[in-house]
C-alpha positions in Angstrom: -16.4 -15.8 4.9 -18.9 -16.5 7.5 -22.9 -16.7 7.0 -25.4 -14.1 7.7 -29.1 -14.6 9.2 -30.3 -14.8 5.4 -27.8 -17.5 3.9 -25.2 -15.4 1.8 -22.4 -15.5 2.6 -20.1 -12.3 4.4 -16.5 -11.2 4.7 -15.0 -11.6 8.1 -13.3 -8.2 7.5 -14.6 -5.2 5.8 -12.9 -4.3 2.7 -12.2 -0.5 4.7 -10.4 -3.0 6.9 -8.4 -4.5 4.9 -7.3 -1.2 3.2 -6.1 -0.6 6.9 -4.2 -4.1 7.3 -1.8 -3.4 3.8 -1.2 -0.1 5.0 0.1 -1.9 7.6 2.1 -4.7 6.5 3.7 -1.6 4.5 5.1 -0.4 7.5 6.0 -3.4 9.3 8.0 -4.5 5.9 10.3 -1.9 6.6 11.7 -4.5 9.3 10.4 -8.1 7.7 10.6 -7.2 3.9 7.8 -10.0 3.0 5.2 -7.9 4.0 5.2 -6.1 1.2 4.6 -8.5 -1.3 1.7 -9.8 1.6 0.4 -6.6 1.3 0.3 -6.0 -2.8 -1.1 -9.2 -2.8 -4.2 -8.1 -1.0 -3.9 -4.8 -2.8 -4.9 -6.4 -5.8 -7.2 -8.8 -4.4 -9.2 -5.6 -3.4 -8.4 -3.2 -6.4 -11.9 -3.9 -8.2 -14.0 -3.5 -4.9 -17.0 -1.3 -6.0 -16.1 1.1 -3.9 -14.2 3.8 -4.8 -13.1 4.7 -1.3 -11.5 1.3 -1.2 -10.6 0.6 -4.8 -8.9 4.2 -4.4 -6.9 3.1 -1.3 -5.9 -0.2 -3.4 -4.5 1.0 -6.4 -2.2 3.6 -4.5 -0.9 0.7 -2.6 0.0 -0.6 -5.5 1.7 2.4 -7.0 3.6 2.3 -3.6 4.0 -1.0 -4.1 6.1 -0.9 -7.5 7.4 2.5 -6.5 9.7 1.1 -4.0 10.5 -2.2 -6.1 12.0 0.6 -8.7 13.4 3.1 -6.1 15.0 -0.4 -4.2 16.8 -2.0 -6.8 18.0 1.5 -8.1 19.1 2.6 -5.0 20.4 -0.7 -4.3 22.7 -1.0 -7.5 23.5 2.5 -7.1 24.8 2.1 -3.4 28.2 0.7 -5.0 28.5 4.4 -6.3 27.8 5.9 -2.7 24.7 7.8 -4.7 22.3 5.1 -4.3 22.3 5.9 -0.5 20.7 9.3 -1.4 18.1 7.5 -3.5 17.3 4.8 -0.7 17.4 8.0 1.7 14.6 9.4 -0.8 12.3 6.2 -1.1 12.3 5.8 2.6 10.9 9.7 2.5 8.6 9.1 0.4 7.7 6.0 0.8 6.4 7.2 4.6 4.7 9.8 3.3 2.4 7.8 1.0 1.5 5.3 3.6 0.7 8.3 6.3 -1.2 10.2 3.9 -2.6 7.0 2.8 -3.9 6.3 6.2 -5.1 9.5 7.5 -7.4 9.3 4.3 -8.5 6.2 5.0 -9.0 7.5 8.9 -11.0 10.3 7.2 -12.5 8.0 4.5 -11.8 10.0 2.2 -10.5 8.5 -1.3 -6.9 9.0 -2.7 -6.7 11.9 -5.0 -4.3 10.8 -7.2 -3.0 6.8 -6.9 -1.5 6.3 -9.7 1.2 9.0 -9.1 4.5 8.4 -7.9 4.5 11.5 -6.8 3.6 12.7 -3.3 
């Protein structure tokens, strides 16, 4: 937080921004798996912004979030069956898609229809 010309105080990043920043750490945890749980954690940390456009953006990176903790453990326990490969296969799909679609929204700023869906 920094200090504007009338005293209050005012975040160093704009909420939009930090919508941006999980969307993110989303991708780059596909290589350093602890940015996901960086990135839910800001996700909820922004989840009752007044906003809709951002509080929009925040819950469907936490559906994403949770989505993948289900689909990875799943998949994961399922590998020992050869099966769980498909399902891995699957989150990795879909899991791309959400975060693309997620940030072309955001690009557009344009809210997320539906954020609580696990589907696409």
């Amino acid at each position: 937080m920094s200090t504007g010309d009338d005293g209050q105080a005012q975040a160093v990043a704009s909420a939009k921004t930090m919508a941006l920043a999980v969307y993110i750490l989303y991708l780059v945890g596909y290589f350093v798996g602890i940015t996901w749980l960086i990135g839910v954690i800001i996700a909820y940390t922004q989840r009752s912004n007044p906003d809709p456009l951002v509080s929009s953006h925040s819950q469907n990176q936490i559906t994403i979030f949770w989505a993948t903790l289900v689909y990875v453990i799943v998949g994961s326990l399922l590998a020992l069956v050869l099966i769980g490969w498909l399902v891995l296969a699957l989150w990795f799909v879909w899991s791309l898609i959400r975060i693309i679609k997620g940030l072309m929204a955001l690009n557009n700023n344009l809210p997320i229809d539906r954020p609580t869906s696990w589907w696409l």
